[in-house]
Biopython code that builds the backbone (N, CA, C, O; Angstrom):
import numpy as np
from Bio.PDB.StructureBuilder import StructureBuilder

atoms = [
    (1, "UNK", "N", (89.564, 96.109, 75.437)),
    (1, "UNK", "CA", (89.615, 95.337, 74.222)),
    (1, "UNK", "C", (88.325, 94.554, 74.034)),
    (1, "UNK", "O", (87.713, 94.561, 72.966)),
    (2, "UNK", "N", (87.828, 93.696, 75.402)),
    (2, "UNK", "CA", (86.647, 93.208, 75.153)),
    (2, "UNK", "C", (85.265, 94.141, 74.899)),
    (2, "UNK", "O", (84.201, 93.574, 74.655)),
    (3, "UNK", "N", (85.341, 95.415, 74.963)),
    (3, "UNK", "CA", (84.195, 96.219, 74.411)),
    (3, "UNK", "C", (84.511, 96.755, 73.050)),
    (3, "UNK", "O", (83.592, 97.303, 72.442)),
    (4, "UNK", "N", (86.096, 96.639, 72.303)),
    (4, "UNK", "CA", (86.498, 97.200, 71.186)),
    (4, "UNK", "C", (85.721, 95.798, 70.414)),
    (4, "UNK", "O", (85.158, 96.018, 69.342)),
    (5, "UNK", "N", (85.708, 94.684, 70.852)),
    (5, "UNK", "CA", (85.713, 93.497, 69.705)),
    (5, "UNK", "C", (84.156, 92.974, 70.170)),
    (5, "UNK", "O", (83.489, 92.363, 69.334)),
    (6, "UNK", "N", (83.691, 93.189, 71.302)),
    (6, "UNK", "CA", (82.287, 92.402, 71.573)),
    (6, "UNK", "C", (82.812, 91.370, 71.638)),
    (6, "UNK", "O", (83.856, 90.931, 72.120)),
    (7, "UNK", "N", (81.450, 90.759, 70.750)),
    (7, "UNK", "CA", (81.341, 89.078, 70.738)),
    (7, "UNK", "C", (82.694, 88.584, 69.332)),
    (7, "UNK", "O", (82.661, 87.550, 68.664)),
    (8, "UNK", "N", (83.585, 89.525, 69.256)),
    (8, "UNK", "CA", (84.387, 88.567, 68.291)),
    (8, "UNK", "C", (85.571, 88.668, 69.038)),
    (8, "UNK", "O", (86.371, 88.057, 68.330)),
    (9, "UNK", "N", (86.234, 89.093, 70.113)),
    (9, "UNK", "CA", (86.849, 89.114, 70.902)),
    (9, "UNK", "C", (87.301, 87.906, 71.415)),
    (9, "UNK", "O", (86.793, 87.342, 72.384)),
    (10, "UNK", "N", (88.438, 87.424, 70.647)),
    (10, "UNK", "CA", (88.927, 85.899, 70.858)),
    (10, "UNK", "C", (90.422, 86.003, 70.832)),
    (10, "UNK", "O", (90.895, 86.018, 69.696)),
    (11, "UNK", "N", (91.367, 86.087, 71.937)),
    (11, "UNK", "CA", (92.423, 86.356, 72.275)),
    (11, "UNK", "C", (92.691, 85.594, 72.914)),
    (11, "UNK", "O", (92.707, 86.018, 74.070)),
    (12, "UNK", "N", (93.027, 84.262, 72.824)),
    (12, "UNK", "CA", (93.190, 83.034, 73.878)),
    (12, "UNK", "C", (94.805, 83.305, 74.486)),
    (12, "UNK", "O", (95.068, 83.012, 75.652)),
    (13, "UNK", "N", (95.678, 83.802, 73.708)),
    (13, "UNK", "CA", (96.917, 83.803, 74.278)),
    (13, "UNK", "C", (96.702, 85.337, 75.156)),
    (13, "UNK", "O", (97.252, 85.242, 76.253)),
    (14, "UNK", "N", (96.251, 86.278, 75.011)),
    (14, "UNK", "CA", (96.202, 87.303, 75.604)),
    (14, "UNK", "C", (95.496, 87.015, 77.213)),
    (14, "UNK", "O", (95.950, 87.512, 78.244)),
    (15, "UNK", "N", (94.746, 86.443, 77.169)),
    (15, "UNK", "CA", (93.847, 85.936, 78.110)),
    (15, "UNK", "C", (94.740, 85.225, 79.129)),
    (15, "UNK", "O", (95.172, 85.834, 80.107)),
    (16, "UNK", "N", (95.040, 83.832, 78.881)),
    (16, "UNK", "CA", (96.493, 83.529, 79.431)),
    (16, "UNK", "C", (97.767, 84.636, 80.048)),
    (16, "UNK", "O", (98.452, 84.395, 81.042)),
    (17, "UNK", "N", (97.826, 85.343, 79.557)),
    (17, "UNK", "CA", (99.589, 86.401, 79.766)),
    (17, "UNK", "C", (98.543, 86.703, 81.119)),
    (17, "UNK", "O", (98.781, 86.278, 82.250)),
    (18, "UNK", "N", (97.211, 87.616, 80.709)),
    (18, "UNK", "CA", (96.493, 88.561, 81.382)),
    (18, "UNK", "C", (96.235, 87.799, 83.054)),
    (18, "UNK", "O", (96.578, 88.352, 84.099)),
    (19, "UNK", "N", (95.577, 86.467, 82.970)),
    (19, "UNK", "CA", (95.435, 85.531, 83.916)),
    (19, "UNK", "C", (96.866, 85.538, 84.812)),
    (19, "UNK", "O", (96.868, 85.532, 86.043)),
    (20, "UNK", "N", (98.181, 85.553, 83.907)),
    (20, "UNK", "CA", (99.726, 85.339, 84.747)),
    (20, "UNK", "C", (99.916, 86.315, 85.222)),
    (20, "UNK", "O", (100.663, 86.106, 86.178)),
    (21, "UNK", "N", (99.679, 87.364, 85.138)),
    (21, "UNK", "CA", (100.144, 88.787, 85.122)),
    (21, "UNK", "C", (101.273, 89.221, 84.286)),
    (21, "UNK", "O", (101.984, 90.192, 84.544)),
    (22, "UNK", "N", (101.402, 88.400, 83.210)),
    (22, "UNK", "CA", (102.639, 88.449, 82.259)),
    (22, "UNK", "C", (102.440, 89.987, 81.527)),
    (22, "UNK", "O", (102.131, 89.752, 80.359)),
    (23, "UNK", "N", (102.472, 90.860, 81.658)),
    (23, "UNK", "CA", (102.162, 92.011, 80.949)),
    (23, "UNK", "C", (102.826, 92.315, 79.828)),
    (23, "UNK", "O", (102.364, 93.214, 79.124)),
    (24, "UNK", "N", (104.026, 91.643, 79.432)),
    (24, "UNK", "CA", (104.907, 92.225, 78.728)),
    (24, "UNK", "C", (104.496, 91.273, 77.470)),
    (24, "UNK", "O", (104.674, 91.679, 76.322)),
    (25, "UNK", "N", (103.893, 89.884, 77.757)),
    (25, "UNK", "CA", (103.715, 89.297, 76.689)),
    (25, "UNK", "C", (102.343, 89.622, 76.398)),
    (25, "UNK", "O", (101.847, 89.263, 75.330)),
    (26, "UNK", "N", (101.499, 90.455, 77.500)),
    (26, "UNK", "CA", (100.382, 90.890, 76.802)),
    (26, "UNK", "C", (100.188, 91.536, 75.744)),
    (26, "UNK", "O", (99.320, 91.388, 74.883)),
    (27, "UNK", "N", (101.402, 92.592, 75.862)),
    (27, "UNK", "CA", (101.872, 93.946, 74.821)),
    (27, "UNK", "C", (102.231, 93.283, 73.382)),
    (27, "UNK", "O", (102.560, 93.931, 72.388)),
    (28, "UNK", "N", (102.111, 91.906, 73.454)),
    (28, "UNK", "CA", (102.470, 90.956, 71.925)),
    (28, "UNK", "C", (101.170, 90.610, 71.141)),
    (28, "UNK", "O", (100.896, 90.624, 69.941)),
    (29, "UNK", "N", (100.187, 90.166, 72.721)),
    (29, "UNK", "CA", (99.296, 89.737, 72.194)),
    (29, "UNK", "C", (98.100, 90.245, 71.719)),
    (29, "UNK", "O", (97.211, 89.462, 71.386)),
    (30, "UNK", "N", (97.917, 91.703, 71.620)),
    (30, "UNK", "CA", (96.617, 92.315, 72.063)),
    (30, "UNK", "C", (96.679, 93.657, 71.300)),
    (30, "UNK", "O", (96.591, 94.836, 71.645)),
    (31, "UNK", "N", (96.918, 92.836, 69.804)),
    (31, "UNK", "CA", (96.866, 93.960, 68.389)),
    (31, "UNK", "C", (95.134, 93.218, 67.712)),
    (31, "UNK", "O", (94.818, 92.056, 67.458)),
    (32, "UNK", "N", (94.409, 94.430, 67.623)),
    (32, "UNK", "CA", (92.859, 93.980, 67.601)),
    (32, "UNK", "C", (93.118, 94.206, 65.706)),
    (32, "UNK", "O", (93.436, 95.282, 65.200)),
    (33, "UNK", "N", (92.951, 93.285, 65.157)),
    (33, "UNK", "CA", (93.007, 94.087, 63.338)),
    (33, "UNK", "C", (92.091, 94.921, 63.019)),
    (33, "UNK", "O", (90.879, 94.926, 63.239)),
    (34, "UNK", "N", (92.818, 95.674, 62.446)),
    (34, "UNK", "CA", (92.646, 97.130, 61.730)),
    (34, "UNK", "C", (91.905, 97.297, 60.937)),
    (34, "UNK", "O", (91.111, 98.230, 61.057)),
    (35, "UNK", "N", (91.870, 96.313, 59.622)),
    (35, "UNK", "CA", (91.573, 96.259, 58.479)),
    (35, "UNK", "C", (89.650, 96.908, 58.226)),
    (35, "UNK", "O", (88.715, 96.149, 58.483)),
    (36, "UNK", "N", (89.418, 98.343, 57.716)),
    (36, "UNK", "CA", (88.337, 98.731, 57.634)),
    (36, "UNK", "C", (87.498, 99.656, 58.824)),
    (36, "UNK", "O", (86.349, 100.090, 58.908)),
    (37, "UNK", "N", (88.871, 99.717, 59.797)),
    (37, "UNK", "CA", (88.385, 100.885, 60.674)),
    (37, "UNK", "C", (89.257, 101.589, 61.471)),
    (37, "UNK", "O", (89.745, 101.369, 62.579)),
    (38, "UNK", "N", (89.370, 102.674, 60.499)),
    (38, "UNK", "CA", (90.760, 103.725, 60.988)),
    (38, "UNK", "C", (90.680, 103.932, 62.474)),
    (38, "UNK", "O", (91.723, 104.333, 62.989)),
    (39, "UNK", "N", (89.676, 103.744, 63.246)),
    (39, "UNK", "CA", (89.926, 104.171, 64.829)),
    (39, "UNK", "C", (90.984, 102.714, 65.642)),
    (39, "UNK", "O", (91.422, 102.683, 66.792)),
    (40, "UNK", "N", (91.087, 101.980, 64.878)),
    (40, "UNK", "CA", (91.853, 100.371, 65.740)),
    (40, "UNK", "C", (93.127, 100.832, 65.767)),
    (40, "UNK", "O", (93.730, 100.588, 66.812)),
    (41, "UNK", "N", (93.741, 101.452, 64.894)),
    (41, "UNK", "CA", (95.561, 101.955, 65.361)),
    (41, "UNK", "C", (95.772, 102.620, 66.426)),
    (41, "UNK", "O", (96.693, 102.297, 67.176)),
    (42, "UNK", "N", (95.130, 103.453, 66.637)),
    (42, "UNK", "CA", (95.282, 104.328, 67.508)),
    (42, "UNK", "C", (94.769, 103.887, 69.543)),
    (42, "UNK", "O", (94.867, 104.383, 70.665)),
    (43, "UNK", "N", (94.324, 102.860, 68.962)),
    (43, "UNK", "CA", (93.723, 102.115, 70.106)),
    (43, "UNK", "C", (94.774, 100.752, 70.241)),
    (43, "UNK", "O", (95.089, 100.374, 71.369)),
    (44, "UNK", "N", (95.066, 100.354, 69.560)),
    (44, "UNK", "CA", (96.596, 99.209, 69.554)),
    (44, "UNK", "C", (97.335, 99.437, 69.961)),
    (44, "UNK", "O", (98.022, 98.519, 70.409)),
    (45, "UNK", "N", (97.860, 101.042, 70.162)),
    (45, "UNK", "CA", (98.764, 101.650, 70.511)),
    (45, "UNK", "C", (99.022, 102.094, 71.968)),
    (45, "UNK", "O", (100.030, 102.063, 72.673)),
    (46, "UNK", "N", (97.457, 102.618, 72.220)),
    (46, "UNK", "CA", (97.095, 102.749, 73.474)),
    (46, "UNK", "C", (97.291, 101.985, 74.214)),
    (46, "UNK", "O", (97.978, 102.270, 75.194)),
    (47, "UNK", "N", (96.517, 100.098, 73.963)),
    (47, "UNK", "CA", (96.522, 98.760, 74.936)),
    (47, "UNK", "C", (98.062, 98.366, 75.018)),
    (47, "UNK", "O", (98.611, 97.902, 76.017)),
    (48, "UNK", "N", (98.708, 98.654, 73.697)),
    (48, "UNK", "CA", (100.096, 98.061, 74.085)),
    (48, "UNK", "C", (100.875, 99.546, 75.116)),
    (48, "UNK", "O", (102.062, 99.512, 75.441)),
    (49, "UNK", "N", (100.186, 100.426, 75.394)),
    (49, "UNK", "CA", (100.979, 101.549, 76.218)),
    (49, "UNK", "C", (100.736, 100.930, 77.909)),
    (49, "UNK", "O", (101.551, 100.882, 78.830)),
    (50, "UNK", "N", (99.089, 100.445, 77.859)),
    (50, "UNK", "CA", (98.601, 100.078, 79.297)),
    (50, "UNK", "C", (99.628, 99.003, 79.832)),
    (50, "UNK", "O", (100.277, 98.864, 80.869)),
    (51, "UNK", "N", (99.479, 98.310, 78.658)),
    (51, "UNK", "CA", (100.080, 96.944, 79.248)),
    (51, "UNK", "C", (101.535, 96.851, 79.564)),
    (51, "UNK", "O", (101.918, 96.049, 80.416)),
    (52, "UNK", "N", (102.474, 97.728, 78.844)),
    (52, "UNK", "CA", (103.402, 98.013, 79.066)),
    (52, "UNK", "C", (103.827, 98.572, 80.266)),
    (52, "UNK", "O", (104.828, 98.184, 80.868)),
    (53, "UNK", "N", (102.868, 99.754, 80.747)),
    (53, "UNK", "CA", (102.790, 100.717, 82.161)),
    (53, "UNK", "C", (102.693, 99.348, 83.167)),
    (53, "UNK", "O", (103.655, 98.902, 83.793)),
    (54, "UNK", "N", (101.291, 98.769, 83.185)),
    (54, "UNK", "CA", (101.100, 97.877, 84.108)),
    (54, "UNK", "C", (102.487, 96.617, 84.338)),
    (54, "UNK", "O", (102.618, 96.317, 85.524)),
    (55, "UNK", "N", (103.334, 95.996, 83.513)),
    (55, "UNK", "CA", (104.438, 95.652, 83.343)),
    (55, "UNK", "C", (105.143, 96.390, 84.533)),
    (55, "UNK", "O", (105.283, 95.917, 85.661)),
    (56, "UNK", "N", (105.512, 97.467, 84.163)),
    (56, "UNK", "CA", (106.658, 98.556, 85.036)),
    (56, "UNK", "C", (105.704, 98.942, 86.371)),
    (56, "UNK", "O", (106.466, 99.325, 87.260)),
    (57, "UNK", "N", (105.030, 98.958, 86.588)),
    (57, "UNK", "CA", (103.824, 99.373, 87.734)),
    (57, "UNK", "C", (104.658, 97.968, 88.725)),
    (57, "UNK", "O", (105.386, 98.087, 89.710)),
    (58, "UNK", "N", (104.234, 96.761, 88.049)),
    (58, "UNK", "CA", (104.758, 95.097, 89.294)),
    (58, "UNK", "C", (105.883, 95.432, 89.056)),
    (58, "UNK", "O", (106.278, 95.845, 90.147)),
    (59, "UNK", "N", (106.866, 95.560, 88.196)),
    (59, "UNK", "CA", (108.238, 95.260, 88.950)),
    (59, "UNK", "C", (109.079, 96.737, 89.230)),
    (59, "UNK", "O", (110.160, 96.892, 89.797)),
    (60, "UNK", "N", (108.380, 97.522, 88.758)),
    (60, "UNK", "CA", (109.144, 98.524, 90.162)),
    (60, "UNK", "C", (108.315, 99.363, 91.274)),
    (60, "UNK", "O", (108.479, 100.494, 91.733)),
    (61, "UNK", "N", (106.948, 97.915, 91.627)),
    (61, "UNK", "CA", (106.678, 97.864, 93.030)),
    (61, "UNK", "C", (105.772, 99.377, 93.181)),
    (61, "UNK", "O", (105.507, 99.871, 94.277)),
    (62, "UNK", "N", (105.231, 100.188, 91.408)),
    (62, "UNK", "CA", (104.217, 101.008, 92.275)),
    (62, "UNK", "C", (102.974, 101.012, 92.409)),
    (62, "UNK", "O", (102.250, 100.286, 91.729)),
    (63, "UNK", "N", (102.592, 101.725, 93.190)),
    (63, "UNK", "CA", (100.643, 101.462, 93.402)),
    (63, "UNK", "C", (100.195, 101.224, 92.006)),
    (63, "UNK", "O", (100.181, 101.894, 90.974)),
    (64, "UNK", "N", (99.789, 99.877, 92.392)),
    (64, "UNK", "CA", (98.909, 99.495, 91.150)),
    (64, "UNK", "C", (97.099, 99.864, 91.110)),
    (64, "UNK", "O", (96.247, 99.594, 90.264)),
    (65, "UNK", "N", (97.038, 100.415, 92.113)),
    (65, "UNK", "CA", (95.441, 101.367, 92.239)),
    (65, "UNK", "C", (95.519, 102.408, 90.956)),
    (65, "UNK", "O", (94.794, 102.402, 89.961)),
    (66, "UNK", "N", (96.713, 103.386, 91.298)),
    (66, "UNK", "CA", (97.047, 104.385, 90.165)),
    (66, "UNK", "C", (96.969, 104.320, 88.924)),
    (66, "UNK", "O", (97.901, 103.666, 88.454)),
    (67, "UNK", "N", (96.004, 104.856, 87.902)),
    (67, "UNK", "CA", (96.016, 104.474, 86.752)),
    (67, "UNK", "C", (96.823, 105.494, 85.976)),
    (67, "UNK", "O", (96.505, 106.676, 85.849)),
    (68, "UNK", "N", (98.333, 104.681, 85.265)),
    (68, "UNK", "CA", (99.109, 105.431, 84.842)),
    (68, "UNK", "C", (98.564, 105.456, 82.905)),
    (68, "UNK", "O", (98.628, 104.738, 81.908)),
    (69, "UNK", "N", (98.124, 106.601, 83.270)),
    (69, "UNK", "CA", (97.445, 106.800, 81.919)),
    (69, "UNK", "C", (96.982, 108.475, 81.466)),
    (69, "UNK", "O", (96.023, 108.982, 82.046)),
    (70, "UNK", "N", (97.595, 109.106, 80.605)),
    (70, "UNK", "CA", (97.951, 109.026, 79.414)),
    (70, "UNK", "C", (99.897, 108.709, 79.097)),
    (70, "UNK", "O", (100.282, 108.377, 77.975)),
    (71, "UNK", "N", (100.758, 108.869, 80.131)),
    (71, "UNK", "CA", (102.085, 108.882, 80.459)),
    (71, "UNK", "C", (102.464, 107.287, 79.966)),
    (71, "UNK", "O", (101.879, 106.240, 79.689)),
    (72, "UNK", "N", (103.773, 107.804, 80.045)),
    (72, "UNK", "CA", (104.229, 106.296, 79.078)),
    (72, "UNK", "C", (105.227, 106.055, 79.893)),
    (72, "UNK", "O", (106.162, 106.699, 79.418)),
    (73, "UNK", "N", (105.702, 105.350, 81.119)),
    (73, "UNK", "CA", (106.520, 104.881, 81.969)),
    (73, "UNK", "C", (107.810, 104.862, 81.664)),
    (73, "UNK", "O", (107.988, 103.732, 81.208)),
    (74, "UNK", "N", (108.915, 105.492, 81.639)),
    (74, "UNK", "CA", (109.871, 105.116, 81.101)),
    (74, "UNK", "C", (111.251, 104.151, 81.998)),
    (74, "UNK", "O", (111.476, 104.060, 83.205)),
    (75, "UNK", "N", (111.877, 103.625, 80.961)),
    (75, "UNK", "CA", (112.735, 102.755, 82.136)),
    (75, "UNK", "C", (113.920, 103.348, 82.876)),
    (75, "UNK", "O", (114.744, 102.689, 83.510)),
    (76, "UNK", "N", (113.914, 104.654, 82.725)),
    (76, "UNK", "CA", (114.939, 105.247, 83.785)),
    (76, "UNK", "C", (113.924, 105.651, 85.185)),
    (76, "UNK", "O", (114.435, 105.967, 86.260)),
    (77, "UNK", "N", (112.883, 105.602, 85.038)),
    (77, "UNK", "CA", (112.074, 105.851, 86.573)),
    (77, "UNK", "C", (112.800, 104.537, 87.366)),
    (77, "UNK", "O", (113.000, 103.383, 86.987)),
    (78, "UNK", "N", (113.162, 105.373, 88.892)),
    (78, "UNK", "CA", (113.554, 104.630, 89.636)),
    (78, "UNK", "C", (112.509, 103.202, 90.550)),
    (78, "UNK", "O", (111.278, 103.190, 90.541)),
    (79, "UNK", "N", (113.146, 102.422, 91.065)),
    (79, "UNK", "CA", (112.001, 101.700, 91.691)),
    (79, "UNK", "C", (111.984, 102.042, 92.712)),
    (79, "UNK", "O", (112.944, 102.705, 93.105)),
    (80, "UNK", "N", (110.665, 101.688, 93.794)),
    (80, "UNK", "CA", (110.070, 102.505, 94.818)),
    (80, "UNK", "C", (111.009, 101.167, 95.621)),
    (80, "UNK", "O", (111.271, 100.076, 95.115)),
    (81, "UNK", "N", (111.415, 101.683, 97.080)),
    (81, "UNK", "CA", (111.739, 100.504, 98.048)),
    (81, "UNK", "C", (111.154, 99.588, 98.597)),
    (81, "UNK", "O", (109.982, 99.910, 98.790)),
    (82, "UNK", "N", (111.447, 98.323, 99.046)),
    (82, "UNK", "CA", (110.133, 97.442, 99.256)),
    (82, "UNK", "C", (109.745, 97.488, 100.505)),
    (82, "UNK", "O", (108.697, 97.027, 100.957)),
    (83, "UNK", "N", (110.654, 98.089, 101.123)),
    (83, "UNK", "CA", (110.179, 98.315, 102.313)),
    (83, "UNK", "C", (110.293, 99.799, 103.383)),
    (83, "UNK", "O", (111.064, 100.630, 102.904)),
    (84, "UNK", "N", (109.998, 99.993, 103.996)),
    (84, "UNK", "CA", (109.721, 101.324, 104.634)),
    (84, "UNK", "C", (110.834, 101.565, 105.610)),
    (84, "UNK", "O", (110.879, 100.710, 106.495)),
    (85, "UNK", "N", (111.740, 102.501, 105.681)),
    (85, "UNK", "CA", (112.959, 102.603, 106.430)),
    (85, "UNK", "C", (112.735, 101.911, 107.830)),
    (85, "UNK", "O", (111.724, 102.234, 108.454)),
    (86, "UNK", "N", (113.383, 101.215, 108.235)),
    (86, "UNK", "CA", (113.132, 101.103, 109.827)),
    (86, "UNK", "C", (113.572, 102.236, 111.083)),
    (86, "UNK", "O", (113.680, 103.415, 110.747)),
    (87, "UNK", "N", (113.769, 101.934, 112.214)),
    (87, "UNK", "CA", (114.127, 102.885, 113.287)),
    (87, "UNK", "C", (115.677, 102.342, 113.340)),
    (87, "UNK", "O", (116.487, 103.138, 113.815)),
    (88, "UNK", "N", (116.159, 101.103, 112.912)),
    (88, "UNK", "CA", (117.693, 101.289, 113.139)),
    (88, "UNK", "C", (118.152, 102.139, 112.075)),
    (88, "UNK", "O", (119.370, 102.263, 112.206)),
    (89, "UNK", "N", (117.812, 102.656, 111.275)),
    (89, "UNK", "CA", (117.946, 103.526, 109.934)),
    (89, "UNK", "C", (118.769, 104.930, 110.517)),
    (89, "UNK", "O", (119.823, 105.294, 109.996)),
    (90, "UNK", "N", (118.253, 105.527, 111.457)),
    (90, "UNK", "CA", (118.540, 106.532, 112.188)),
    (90, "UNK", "C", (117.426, 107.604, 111.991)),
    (90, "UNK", "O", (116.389, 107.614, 111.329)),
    (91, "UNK", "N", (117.969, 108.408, 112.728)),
    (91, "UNK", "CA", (117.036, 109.518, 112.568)),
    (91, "UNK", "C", (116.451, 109.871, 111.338)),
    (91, "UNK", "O", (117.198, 109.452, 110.454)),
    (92, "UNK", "N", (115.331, 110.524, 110.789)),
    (92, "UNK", "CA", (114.863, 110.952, 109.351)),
    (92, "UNK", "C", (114.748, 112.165, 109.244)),
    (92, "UNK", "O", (113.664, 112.691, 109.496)),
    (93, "UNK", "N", (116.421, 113.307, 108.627)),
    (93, "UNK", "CA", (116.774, 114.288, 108.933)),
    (93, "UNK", "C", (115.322, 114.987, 107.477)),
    (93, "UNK", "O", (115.019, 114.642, 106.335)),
    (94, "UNK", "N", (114.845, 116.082, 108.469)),
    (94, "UNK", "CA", (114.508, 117.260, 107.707)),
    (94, "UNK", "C", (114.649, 118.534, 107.259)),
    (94, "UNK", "O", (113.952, 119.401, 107.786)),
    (95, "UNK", "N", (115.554, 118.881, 106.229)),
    (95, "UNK", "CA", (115.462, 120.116, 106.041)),
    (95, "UNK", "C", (115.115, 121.510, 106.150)),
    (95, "UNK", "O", (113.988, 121.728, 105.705)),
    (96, "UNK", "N", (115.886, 122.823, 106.725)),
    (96, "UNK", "CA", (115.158, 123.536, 107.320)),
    (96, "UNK", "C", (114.361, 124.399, 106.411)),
    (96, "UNK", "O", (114.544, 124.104, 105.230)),
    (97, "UNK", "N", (113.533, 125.376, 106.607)),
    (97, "UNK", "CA", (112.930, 125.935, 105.432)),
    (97, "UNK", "C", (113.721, 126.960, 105.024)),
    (97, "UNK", "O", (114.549, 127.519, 105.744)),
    (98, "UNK", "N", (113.497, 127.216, 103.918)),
    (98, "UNK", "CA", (114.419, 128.309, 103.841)),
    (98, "UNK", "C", (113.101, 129.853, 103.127)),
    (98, "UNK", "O", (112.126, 129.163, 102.827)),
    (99, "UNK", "N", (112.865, 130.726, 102.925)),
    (99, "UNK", "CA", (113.417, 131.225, 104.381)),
    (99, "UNK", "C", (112.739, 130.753, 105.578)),
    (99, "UNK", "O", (111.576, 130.356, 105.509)),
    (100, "UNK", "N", (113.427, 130.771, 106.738)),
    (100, "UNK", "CA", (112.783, 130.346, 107.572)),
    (100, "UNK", "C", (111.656, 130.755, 107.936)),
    (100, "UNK", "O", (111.215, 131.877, 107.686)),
    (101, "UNK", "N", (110.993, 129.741, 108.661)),
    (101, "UNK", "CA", (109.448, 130.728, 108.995)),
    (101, "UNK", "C", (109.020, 131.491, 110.312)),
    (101, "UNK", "O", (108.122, 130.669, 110.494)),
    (102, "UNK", "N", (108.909, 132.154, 111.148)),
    (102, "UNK", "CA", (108.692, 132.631, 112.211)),
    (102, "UNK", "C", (107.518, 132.074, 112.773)),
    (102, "UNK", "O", (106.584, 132.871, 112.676)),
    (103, "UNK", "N", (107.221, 131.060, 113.299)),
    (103, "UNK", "CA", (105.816, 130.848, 113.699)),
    (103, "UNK", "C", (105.598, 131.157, 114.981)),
    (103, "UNK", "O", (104.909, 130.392, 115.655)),
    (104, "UNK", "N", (106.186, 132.424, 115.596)),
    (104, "UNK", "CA", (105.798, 132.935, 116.658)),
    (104, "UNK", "C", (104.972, 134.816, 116.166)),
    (104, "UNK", "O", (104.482, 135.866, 116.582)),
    (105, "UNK", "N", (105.215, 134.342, 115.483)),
    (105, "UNK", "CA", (104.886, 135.935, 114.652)),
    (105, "UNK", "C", (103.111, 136.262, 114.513)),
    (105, "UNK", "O", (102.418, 135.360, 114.042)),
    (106, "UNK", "N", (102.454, 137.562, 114.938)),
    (106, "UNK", "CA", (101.064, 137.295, 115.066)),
    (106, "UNK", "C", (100.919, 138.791, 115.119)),
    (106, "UNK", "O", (101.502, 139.599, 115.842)),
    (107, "UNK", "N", (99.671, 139.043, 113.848)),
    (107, "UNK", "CA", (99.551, 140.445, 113.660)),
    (107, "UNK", "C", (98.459, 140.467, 114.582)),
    (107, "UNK", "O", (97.893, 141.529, 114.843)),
]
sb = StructureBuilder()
sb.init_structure("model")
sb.init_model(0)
sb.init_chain("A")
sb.init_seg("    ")
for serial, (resi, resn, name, xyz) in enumerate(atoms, 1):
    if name == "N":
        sb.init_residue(resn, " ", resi, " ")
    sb.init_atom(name, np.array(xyz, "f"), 0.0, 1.0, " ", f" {name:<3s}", serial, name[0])
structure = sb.get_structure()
């Protein structure tokens, strides 16, 4: 957004959400006006898609390295666990292959 607007790039409430990590109120704040240049809709649309992703990225805990982009997150994706099974968990059964593989086999 700050290279869409340059030096007129004045979003004080956006700036704020962005600083909280509030993402969802970013997606309110961070409509650049349109008026006299058909490429800004299509780019409004886009920032409110990021900000939305990044939203669902913190609270269902996924790599926020990953840039989820062009995909649009939806809210039936499950959330990732917060933590990594332990060893009282039990064993971590694996499936056999099917078909099986012979790895004694050697032409």
């Amino acid at each position: 957004m700050a290279w869409a607007c340059g030096p007129w790039f004045r979003f004080p409430a956006l700036v704020v959400a962005l600083q909280e990590k509030d993402f969802a109120r970013a997606v309110k704040e961070c409509t650049i006006n349109p008026v006299g240049n058909p490429g800004i809709p299509p780019r409004n649309v886009a920032n409110k898609r990021l900000y939305m992703n990044a939203e669902r990225v913190r609270d269902w805990k996924l790599d926020p390295t990953e840039l989820q982009w062009p995909a649009v997150l939806e809210d039936a994706v499950p959330t990732q666990p917060e933590l990594p099974p332990s060893e009282d968990d039990g064993p971590v059964m694996v499936p056999p292959e099917f078909p099986p593989r012979d790895i004694d086999t050697e032409d």
